[in-house]
TORNUSE-498382 format. One line per 5 residues: number of its first residue (from 0); their letters; for each residue z negated, y, x negated of N, C-alpha, C, O, CB. Coordinates in steps of 0.1 Angstrom, whole numbers, m for minus. Glycine has a CB too. Layout:
REM residues N
NUM	a	Z,Y,X,Z,Y,X,Z,Y,X,Z,Y,X,Z,Y,X  ...
END
This chain:
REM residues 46
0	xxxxx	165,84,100,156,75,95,148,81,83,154,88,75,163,62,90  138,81,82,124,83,76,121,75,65,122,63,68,112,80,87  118,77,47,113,67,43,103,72,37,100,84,39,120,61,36  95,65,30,81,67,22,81,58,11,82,46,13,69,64,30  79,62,0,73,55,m15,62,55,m21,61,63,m30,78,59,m25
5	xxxxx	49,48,m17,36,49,m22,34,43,m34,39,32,m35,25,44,m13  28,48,m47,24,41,m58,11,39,m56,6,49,m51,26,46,m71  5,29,m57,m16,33,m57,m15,28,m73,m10,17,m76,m31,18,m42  m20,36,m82,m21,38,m96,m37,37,m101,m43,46,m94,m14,52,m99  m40,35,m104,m56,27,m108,m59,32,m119,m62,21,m125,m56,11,m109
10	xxxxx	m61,41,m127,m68,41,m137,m82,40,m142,m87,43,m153,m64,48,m140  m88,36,m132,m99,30,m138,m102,18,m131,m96,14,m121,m111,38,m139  m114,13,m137,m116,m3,m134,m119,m4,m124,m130,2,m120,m126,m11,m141  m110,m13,m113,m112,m15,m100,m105,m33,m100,m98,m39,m108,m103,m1,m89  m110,m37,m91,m112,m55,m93,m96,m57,m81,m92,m48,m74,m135,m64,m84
15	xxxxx	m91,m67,m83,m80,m69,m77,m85,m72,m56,m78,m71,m46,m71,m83,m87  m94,m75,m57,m98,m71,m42,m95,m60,m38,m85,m58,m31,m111,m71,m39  m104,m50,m42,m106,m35,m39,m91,m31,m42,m89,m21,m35,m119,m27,m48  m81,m32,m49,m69,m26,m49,m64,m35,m35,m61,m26,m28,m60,m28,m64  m62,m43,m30,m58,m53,m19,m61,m43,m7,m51,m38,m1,m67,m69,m19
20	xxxxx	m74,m41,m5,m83,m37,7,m75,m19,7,m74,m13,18,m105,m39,3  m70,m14,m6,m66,2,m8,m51,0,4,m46,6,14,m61,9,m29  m48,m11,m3,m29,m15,m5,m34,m21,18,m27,m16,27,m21,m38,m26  m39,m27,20,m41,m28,31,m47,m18,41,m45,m20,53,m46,m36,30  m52,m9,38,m58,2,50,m43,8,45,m35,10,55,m77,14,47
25	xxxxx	m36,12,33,m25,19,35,m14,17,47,m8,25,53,m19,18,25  m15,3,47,m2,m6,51,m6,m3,66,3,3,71,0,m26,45  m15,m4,73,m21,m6,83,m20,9,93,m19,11,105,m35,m12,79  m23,20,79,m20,37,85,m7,34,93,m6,35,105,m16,50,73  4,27,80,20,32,78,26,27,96,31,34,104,29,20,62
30	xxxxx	20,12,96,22,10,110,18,13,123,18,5,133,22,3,110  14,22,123,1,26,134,10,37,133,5,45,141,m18,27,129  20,43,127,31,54,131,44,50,141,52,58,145,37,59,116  46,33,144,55,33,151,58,17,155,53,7,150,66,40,143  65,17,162,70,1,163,79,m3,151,77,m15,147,80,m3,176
35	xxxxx	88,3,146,97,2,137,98,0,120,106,m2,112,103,11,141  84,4,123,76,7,109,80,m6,103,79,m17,109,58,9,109  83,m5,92,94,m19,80,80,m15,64,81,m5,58,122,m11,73  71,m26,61,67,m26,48,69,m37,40,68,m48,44,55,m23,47  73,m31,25,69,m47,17,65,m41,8,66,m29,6,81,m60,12
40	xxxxx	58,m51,2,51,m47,m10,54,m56,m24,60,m67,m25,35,m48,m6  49,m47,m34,53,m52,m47,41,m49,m55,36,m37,m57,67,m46,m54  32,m67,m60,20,m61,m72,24,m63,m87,28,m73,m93,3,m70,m70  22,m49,m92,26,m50,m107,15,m52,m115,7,m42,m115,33,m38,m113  10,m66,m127,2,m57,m135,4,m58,m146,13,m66,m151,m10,m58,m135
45	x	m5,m49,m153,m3,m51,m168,m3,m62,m176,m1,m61,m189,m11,m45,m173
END
């Protein structure tokens, strides 16, 4: 079994859409690698 840990880290001013749309084409790669593909996500902010 295979895992992966992505942070998407933002340091500069980007609007909570455009982090959504990052965090979504990611999510969308991740599964497009398998049937089995398991994601959850966690938004942190400041």
């Amino acid at each position: 079994m295979q895992s992966d840990f992505s942070i998407i880290d933002v340091p500069g001013p980007v609007t909570d859409t455009e982090l959504s749309v990052a965090a979504a084409e990611l999510i969308e790669h991740l599964r497009g690698l398998g049937p089995d593909v398991r994601v959850s996500q966690r938004l942190l902010r400041a």
